[in-house]
PASEBA-1860 file (N, C-alpha, C; in nm, 3 decimals):
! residues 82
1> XXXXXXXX> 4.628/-0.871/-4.835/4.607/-1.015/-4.828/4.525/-1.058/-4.949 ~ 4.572/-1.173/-5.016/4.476/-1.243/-5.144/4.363/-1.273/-5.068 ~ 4.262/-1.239/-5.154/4.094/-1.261/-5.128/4.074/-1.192/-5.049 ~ 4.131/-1.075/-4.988/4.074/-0.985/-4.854/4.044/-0.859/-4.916 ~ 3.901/-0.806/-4.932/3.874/-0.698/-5.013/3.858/-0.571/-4.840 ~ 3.798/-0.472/-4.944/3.796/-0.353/-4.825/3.735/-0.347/-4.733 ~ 3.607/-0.412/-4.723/3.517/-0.440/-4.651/3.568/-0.574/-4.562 ~ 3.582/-0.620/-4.610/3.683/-0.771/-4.499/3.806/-0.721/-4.434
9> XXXXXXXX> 3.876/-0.619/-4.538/3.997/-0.576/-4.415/3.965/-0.515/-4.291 ~ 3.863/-0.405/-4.316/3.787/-0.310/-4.209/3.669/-0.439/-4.100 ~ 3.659/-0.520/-4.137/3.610/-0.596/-4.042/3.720/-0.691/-3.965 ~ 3.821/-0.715/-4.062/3.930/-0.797/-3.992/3.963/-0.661/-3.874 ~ 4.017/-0.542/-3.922/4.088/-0.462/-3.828/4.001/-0.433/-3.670 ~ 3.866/-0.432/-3.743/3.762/-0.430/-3.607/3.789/-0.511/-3.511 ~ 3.838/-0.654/-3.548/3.870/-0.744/-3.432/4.008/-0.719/-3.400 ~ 4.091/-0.648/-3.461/4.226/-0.626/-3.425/4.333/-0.755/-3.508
17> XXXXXXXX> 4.257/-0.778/-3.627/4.341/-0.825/-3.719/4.352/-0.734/-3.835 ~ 4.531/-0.687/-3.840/4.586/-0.609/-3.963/4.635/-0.660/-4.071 ~ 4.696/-0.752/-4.019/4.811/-0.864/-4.072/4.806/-0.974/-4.114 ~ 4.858/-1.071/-4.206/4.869/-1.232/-4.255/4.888/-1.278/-4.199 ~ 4.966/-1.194/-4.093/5.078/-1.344/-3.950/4.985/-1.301/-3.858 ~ 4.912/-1.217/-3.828/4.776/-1.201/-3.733/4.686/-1.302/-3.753 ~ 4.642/-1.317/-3.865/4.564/-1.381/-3.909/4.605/-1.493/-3.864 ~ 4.707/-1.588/-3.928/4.776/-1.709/-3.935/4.769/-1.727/-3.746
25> XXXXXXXX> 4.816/-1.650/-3.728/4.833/-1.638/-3.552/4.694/-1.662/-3.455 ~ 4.601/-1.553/-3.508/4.410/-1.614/-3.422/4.404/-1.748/-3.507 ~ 4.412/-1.776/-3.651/4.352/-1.884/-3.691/4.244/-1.845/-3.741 ~ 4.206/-1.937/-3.906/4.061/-1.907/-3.975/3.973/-1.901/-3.907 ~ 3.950/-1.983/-3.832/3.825/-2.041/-3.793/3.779/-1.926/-3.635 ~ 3.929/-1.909/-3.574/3.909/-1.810/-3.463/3.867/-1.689/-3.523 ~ 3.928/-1.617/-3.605/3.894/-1.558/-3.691/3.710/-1.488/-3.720 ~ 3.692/-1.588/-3.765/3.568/-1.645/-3.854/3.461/-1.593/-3.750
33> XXXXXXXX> 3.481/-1.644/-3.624/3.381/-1.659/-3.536/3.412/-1.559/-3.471 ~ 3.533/-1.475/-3.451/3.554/-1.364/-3.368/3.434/-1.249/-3.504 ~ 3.477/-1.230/-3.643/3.374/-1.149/-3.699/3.251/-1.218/-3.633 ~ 3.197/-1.323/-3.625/3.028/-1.345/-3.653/2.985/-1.309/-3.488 ~ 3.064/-1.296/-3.404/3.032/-1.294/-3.246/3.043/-1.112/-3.254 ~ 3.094/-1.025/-3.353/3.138/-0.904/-3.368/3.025/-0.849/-3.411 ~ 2.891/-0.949/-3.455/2.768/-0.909/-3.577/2.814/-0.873/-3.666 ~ 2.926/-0.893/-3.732/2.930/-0.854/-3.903/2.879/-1.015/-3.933
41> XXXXXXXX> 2.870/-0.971/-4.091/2.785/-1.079/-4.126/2.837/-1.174/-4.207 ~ 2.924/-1.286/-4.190/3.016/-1.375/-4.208/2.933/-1.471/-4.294 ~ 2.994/-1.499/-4.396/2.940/-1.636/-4.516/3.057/-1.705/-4.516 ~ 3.016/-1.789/-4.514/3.120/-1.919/-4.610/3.251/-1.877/-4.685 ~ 3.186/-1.816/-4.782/3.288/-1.720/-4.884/3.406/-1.675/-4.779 ~ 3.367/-1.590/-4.698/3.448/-1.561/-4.639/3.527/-1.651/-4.552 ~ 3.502/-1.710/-4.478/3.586/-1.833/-4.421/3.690/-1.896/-4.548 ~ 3.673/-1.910/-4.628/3.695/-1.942/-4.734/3.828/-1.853/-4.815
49> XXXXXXXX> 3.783/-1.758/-4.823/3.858/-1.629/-4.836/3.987/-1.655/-4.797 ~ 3.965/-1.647/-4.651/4.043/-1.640/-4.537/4.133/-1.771/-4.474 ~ 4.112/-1.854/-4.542/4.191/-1.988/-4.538/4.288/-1.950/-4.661 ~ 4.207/-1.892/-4.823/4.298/-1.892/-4.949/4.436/-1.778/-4.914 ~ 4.357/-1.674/-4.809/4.470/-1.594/-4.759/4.573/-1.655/-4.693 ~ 4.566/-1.716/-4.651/4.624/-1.762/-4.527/4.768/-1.899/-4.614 ~ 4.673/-1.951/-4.742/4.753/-2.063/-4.841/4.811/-2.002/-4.935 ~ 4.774/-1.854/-4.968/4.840/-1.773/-5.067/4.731/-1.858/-5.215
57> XXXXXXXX> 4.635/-1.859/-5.227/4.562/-1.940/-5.327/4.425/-1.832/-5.325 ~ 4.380/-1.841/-5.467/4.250/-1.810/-5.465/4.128/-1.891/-5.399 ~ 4.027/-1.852/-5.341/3.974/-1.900/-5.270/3.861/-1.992/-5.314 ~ 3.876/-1.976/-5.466/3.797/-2.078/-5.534/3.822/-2.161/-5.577 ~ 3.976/-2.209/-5.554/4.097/-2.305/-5.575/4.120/-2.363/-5.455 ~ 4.062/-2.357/-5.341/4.030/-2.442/-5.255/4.010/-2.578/-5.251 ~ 4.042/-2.684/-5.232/4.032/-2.812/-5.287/3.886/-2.794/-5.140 ~ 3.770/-2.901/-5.208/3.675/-2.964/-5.093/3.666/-2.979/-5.030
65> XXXXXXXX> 3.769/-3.046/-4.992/3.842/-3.089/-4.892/3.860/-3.029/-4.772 ~ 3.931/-2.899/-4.783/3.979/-2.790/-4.695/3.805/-2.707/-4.667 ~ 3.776/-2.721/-4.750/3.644/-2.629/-4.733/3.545/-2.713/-4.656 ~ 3.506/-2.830/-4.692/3.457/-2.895/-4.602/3.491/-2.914/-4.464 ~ 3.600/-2.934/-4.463/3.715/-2.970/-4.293/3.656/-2.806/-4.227 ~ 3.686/-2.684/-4.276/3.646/-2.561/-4.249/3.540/-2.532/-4.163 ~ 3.411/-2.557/-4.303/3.255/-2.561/-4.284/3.242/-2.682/-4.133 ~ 3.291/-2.771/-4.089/3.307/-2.888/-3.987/3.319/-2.805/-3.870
73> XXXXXXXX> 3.450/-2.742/-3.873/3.555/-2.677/-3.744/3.401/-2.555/-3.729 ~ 3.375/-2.445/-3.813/3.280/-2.344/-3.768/3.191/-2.413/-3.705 ~ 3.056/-2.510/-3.780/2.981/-2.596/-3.737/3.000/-2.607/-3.588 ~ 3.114/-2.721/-3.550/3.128/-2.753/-3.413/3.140/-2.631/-3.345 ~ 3.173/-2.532/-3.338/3.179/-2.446/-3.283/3.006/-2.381/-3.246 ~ 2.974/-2.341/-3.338/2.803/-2.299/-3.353/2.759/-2.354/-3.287 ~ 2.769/-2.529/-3.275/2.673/-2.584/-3.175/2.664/-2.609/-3.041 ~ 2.822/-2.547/-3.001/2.881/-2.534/-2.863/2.859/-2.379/-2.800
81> XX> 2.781/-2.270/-2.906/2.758/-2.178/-2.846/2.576/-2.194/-2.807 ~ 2.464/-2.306/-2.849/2.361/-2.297/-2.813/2.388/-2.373/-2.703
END
């Protein structure tokens, strides 16, 4: 997967994601929060990553836009687990 290095694959596989259409299938953001609920230690970058995987784009070619909407969707989530 673009932007998925070795250390992100071996954490994707930990949750039982192998695959692009796995991926595409939980969703970034399910994703995202399945690593950070796993204790690996999830940044931005990575959410990020993992959307450019998902668009076939580098992840620093991300328009704002998408990254912001992203950073939103995790957010709401975070504040529904306190």
């Amino acid at each position: 997967m673009k932007n998925i290095g070795p250390v992100s694959s071996r954490w994707l596989a930990g949750v039982g994601i192998h695959t692009l259409d796995e991926l595409r299938s939980v969703g970034v953001v399910n994703a995202y929060n399945l690593l950070r609920c796993h204790g690996y230690r999830v940044s931005l970058n990575l959410l990020w990553a993992l959307q450019g995987a998902v668009m076939n784009v580098h992840w620093t070619r991300l328009p704002d836009s998408v990254k912001q909407d992203l950073r939103q969707r995790v957010m709401q989530i975070h504040e529904t687990d306190h």
